[in-house]
PDB file of N, CA, C and O in Angstrom:
ATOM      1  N   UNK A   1       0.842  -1.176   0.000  1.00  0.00           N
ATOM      2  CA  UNK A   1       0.000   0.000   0.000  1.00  0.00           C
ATOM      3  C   UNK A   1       0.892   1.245   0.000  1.00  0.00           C
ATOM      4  O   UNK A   1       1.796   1.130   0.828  1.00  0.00           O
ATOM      5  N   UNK A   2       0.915   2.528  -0.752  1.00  0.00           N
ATOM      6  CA  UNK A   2       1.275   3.253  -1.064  1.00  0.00           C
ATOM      7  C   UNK A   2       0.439   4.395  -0.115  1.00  0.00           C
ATOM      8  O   UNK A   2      -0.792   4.369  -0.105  1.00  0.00           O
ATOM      9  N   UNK A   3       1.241   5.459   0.728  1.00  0.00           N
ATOM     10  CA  UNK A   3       0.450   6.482   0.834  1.00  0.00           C
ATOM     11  C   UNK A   3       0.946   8.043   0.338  1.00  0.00           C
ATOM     12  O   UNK A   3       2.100   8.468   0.286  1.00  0.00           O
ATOM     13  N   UNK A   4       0.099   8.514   0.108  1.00  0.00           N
ATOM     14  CA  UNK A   4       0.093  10.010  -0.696  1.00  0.00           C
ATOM     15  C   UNK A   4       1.844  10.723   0.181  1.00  0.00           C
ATOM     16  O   UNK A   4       2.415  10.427   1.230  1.00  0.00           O
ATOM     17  N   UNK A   5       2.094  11.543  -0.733  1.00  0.00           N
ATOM     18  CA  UNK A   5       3.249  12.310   0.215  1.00  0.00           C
ATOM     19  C   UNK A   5       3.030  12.768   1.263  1.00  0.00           C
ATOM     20  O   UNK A   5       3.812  12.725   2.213  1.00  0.00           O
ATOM     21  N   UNK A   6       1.577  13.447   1.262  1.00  0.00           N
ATOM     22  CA  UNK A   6       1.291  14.282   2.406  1.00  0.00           C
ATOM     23  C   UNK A   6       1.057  13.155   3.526  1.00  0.00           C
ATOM     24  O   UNK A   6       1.606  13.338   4.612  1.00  0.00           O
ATOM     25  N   UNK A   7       0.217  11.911   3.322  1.00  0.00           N
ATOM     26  CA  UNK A   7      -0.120  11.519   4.462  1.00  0.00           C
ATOM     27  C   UNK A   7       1.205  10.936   5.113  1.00  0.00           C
ATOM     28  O   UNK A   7       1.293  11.032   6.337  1.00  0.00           O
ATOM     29  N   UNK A   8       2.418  10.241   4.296  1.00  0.00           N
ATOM     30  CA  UNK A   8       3.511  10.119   4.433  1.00  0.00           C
ATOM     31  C   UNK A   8       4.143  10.574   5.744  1.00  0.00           C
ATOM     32  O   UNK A   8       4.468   9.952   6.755  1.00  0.00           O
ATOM     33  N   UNK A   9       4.223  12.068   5.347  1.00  0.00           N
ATOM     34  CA  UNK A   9       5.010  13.090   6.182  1.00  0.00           C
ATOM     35  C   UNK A   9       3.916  13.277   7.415  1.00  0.00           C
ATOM     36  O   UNK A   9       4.450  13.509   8.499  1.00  0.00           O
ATOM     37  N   UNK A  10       2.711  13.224   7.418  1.00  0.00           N
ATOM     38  CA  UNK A  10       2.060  12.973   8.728  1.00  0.00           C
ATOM     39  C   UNK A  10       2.286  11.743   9.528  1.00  0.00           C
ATOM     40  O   UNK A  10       2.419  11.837  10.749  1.00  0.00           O
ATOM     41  N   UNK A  11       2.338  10.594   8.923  1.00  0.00           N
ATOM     42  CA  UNK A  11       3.237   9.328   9.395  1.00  0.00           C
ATOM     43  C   UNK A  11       4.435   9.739  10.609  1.00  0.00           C
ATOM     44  O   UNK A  11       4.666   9.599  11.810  1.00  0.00           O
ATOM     45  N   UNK A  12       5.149  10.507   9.028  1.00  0.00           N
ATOM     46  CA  UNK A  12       6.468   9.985   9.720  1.00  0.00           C
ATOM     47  C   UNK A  12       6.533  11.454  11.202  1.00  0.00           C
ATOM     48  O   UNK A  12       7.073  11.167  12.270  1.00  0.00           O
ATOM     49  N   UNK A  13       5.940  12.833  10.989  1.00  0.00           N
ATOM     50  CA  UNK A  13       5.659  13.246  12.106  1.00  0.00           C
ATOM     51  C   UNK A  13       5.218  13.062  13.393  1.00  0.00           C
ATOM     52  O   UNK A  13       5.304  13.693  14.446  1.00  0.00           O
ATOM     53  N   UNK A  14       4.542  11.656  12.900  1.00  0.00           N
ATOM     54  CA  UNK A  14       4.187  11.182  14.783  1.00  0.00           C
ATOM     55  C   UNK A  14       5.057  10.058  15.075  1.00  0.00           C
ATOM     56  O   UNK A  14       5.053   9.452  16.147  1.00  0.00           O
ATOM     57  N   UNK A  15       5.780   9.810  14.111  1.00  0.00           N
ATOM     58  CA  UNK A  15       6.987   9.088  14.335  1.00  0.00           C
ATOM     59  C   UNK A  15       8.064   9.363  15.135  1.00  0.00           C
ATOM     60  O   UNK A  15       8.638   8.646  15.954  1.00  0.00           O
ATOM     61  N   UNK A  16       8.321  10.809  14.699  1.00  0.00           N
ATOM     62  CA  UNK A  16       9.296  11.201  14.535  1.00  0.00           C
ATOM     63  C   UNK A  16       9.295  12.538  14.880  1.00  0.00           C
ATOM     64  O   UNK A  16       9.899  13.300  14.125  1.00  0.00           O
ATOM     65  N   UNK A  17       8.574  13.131  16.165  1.00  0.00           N
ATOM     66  CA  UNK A  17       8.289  14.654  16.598  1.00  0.00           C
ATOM     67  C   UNK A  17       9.600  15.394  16.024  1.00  0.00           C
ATOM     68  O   UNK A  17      10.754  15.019  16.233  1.00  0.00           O
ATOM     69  N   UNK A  18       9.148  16.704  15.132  1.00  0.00           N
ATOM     70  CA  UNK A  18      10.341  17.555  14.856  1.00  0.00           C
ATOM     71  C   UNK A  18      10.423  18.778  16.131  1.00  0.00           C
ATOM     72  O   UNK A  18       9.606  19.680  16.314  1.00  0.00           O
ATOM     73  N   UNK A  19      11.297  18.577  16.688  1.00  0.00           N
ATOM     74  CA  UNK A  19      11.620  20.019  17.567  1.00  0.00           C
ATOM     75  C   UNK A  19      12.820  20.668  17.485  1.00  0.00           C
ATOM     76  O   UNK A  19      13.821  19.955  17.413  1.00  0.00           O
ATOM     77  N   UNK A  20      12.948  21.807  17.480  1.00  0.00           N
ATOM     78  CA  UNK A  20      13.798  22.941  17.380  1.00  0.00           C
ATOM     79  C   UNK A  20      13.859  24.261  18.361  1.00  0.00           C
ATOM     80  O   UNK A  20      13.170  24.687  19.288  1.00  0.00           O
ATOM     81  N   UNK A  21      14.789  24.593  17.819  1.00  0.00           N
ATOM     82  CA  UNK A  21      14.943  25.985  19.281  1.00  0.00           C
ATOM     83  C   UNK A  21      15.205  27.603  18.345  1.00  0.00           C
ATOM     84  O   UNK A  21      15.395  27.741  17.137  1.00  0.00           O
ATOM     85  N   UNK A  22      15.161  28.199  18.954  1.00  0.00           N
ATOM     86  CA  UNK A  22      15.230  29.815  17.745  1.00  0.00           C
ATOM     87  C   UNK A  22      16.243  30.364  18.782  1.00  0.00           C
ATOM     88  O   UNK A  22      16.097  30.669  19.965  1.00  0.00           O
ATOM     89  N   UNK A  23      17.402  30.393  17.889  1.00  0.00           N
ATOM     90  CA  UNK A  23      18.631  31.286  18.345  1.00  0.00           C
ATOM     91  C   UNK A  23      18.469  32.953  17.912  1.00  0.00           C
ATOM     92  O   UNK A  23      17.955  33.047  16.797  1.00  0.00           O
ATOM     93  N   UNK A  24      18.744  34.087  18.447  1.00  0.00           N
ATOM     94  CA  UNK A  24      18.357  34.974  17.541  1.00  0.00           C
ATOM     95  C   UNK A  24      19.777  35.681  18.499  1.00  0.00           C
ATOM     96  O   UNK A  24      20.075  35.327  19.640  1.00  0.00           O
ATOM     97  N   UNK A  25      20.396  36.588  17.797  1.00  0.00           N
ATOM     98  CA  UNK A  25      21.812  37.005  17.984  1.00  0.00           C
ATOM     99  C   UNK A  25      22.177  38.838  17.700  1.00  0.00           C
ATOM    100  O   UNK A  25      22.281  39.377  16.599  1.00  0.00           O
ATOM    101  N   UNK A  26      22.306  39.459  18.977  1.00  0.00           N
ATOM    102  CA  UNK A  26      22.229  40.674  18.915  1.00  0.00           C
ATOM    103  C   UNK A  26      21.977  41.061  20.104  1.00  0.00           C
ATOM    104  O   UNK A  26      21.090  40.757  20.901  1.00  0.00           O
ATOM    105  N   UNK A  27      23.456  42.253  20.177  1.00  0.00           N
ATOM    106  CA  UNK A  27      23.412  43.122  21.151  1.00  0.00           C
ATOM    107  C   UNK A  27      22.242  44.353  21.414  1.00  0.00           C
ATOM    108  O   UNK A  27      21.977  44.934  22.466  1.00  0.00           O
ATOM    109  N   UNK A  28      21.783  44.482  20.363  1.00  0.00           N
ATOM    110  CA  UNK A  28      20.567  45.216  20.278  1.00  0.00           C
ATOM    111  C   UNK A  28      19.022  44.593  20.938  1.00  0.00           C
ATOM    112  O   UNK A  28      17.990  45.140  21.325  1.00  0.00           O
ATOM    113  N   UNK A  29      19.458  43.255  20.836  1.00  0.00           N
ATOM    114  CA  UNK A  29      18.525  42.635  21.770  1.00  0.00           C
ATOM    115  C   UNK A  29      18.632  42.280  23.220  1.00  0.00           C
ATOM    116  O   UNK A  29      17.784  42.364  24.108  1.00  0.00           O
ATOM    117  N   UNK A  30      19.616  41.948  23.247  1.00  0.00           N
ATOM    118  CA  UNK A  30      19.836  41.754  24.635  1.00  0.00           C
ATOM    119  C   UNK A  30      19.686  43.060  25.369  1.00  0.00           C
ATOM    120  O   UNK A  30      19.117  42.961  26.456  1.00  0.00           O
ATOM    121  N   UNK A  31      20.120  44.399  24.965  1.00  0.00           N
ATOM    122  CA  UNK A  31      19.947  45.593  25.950  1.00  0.00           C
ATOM    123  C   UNK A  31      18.492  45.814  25.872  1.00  0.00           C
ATOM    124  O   UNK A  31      18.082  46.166  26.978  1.00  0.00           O
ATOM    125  N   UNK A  32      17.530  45.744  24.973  1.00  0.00           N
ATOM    126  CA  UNK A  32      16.439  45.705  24.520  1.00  0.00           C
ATOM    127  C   UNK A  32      16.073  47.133  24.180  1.00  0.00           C
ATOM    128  O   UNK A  32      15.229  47.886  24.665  1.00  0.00           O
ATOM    129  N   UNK A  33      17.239  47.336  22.891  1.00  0.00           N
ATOM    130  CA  UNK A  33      16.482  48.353  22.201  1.00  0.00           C
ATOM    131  C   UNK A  33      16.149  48.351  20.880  1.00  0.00           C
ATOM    132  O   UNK A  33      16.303  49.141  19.950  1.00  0.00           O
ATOM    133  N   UNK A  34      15.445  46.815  21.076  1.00  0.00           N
ATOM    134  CA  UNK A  34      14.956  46.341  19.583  1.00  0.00           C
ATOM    135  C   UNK A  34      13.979  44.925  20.408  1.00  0.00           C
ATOM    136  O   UNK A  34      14.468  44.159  21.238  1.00  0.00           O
ATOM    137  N   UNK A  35      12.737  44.886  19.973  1.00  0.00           N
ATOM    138  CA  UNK A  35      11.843  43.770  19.783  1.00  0.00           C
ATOM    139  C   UNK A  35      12.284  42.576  19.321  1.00  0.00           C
ATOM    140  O   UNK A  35      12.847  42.726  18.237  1.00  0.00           O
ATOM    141  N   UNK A  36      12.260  41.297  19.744  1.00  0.00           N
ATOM    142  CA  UNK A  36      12.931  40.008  19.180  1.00  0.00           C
ATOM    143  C   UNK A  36      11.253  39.727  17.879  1.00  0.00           C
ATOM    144  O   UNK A  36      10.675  38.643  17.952  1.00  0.00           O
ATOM    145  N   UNK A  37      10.784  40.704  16.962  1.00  0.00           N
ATOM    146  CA  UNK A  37       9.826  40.410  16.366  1.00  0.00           C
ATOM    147  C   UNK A  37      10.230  39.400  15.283  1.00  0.00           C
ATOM    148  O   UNK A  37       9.345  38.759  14.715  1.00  0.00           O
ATOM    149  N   UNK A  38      11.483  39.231  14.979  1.00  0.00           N
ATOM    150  CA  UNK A  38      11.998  38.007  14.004  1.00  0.00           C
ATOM    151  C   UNK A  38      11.987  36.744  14.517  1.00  0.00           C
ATOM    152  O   UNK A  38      11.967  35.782  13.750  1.00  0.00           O
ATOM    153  N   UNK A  39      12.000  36.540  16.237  1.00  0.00           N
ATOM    154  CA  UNK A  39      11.744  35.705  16.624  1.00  0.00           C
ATOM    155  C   UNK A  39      10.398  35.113  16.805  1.00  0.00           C
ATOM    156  O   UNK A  39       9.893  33.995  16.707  1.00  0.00           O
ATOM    157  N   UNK A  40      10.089  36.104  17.056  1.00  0.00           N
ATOM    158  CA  UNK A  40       8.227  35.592  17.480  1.00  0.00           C
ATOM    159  C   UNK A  40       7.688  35.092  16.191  1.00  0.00           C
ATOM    160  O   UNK A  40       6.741  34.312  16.289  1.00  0.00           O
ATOM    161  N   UNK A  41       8.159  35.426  14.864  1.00  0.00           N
ATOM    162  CA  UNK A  41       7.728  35.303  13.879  1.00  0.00           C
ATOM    163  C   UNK A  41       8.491  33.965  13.164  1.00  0.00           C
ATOM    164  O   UNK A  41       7.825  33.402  12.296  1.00  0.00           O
ATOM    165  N   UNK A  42       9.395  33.594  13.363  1.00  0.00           N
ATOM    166  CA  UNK A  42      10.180  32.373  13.292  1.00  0.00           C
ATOM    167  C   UNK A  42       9.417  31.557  14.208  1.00  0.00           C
ATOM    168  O   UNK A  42       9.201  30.514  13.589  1.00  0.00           O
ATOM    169  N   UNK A  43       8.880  31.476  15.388  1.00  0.00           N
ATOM    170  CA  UNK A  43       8.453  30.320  16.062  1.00  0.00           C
ATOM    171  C   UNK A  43       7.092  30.074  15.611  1.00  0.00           C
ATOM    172  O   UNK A  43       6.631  28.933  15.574  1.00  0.00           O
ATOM    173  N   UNK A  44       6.521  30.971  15.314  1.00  0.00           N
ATOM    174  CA  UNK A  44       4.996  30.772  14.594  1.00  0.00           C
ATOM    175  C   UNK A  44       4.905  30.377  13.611  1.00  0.00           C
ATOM    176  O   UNK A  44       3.976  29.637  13.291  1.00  0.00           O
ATOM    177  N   UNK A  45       6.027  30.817  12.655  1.00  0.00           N
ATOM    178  CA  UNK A  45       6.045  29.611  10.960  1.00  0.00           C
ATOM    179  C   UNK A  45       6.716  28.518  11.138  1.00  0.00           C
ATOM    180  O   UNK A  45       6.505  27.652  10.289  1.00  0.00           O
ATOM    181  N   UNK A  46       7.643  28.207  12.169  1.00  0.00           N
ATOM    182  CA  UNK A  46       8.056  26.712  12.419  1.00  0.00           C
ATOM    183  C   UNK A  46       6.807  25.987  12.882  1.00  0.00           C
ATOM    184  O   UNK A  46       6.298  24.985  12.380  1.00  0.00           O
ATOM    185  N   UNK A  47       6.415  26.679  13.924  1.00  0.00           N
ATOM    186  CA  UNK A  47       4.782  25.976  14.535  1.00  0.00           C
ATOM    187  C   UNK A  47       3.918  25.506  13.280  1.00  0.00           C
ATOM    188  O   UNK A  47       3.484  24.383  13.024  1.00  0.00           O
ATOM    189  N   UNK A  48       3.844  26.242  12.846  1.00  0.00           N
ATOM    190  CA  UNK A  48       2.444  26.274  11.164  1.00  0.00           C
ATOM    191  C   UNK A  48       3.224  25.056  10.673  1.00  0.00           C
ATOM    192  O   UNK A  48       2.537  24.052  10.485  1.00  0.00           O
ATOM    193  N   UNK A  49       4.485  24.962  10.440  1.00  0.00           N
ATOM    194  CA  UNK A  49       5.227  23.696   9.772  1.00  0.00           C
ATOM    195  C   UNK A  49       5.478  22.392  10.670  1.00  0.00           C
ATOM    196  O   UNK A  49       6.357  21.550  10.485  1.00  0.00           O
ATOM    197  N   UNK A  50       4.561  22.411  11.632  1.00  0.00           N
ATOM    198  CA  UNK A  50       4.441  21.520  12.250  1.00  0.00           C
ATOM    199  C   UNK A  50       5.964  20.992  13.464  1.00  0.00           C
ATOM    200  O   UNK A  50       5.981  19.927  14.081  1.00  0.00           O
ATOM    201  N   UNK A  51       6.829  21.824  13.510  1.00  0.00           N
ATOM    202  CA  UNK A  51       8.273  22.153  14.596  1.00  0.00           C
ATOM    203  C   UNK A  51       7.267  22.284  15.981  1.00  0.00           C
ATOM    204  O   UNK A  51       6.452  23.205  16.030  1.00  0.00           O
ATOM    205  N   UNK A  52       7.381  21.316  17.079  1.00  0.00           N
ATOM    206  CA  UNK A  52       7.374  22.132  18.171  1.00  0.00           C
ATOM    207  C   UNK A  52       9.056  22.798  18.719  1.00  0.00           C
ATOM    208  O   UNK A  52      10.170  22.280  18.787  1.00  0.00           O
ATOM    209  N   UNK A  53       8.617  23.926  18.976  1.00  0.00           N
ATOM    210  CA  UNK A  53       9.194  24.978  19.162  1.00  0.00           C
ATOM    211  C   UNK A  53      10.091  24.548  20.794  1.00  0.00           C
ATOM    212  O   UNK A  53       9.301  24.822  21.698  1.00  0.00           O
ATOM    213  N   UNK A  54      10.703  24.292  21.066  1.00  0.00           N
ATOM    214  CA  UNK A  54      11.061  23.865  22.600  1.00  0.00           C
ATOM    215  C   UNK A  54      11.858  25.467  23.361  1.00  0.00           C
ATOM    216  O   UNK A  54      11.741  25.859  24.522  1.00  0.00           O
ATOM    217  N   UNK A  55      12.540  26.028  22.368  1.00  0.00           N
ATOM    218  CA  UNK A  55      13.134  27.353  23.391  1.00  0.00           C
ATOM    219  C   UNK A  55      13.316  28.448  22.513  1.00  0.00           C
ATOM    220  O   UNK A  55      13.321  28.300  21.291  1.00  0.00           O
ATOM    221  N   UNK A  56      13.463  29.516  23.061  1.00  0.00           N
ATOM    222  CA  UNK A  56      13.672  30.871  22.396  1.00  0.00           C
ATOM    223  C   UNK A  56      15.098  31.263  23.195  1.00  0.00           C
ATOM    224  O   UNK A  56      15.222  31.002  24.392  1.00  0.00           O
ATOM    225  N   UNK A  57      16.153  31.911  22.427  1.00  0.00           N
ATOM    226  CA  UNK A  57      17.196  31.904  22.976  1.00  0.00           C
ATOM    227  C   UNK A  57      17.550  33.166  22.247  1.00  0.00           C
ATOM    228  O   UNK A  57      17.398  33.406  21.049  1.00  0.00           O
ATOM    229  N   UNK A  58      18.097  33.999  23.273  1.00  0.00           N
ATOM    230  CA  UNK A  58      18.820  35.098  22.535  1.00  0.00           C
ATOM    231  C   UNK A  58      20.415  35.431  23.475  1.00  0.00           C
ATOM    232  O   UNK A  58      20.517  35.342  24.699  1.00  0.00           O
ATOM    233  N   UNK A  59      21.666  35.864  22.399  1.00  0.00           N
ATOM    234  CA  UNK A  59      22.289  35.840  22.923  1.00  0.00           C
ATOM    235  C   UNK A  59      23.059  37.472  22.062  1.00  0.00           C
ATOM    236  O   UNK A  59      22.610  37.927  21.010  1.00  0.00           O
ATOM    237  N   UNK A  60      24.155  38.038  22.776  1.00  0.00           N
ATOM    238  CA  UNK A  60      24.737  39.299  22.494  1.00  0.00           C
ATOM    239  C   UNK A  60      25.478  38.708  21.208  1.00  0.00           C
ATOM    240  O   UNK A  60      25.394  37.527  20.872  1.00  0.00           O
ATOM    241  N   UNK A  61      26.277  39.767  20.476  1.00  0.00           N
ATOM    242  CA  UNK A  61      27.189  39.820  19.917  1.00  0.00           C
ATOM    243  C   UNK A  61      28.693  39.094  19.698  1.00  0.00           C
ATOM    244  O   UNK A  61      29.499  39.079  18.768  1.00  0.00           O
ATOM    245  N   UNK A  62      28.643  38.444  21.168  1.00  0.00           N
ATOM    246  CA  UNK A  62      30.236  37.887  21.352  1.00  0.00           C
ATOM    247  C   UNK A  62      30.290  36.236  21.143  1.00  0.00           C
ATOM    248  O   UNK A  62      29.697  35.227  21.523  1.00  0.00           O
ATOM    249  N   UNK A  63      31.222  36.569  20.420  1.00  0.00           N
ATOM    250  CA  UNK A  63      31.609  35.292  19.602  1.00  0.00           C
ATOM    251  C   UNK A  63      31.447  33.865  20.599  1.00  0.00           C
ATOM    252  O   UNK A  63      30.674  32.952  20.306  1.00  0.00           O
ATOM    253  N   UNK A  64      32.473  33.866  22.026  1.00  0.00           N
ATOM    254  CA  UNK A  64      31.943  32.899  22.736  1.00  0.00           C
ATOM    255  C   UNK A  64      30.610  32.462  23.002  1.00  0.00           C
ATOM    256  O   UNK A  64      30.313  31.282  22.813  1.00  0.00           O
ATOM    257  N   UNK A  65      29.746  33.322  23.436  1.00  0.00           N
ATOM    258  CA  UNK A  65      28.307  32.944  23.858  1.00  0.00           C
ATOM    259  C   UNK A  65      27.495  32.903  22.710  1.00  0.00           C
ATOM    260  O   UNK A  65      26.354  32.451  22.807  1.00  0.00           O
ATOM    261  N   UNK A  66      27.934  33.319  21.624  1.00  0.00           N
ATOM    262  CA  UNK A  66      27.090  32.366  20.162  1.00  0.00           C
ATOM    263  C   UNK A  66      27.643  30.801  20.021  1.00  0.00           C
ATOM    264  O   UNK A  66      26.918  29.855  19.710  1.00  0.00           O
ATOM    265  N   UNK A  67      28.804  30.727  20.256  1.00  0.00           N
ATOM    266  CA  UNK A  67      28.930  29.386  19.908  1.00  0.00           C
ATOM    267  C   UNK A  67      28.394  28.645  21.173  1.00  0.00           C
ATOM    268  O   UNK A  67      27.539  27.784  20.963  1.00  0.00           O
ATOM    269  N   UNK A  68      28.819  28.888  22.565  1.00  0.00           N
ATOM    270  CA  UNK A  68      28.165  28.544  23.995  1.00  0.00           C
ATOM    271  C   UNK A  68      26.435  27.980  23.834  1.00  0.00           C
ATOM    272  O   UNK A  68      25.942  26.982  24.359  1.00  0.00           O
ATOM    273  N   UNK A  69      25.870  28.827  23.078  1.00  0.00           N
ATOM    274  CA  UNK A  69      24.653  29.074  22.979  1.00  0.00           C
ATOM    275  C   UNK A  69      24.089  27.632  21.891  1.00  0.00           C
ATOM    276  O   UNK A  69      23.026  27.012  21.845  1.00  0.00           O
ATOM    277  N   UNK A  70      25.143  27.540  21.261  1.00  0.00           N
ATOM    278  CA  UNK A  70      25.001  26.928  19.718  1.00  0.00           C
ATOM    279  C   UNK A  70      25.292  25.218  20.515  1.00  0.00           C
ATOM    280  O   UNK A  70      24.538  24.266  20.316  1.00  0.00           O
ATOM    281  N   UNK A  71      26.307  25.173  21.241  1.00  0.00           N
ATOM    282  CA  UNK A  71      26.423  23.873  21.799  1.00  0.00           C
ATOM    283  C   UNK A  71      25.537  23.412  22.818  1.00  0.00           C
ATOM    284  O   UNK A  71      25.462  22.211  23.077  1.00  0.00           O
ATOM    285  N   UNK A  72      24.854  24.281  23.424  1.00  0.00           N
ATOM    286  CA  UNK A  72      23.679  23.714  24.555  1.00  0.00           C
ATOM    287  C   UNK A  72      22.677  23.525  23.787  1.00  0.00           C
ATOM    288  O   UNK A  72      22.268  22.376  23.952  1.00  0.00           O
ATOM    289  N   UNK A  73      21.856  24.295  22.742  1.00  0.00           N
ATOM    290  CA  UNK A  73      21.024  23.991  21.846  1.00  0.00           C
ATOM    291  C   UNK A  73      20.855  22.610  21.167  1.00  0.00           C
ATOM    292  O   UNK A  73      19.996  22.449  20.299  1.00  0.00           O
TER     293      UNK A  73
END
């Protein structure tokens, strides 16, 4: 039995929960003189694509704590 692509990828989604995390990177955020609105908007089209979303993460400018950030993720 053959199933359609779509039902496929619904298959293999409860198979196979996709989760992810949203890194978003900027000193402008962290002092907060800028809205993380790229984020909020990244977790809502991962959501629509069926990603549960597990963390929102923002980190400054400096090279250590992007990669820091990148290895706990």
């Amino acid at each position: 039995m053959c199933l359609s692509p779509l039902k496929a990828w619904h298959a293999l989604r409860c198979m196979f929960p996709m989760t992810c995390a949203v890194l978003s990177i900027g000193t402008e955020l962290t002092r907060g003189e800028l809205a993380n609105s790229n984020g909020a908007w990244l977790g809502a089209e991962l959501t629509a694509l069926g990603f549960e979303v597990t963390e929102h993460a923002v980190v400054d400018d400096d090279r250590g704590r992007i990669v820091e950030a990148l290895h706990r993720l």
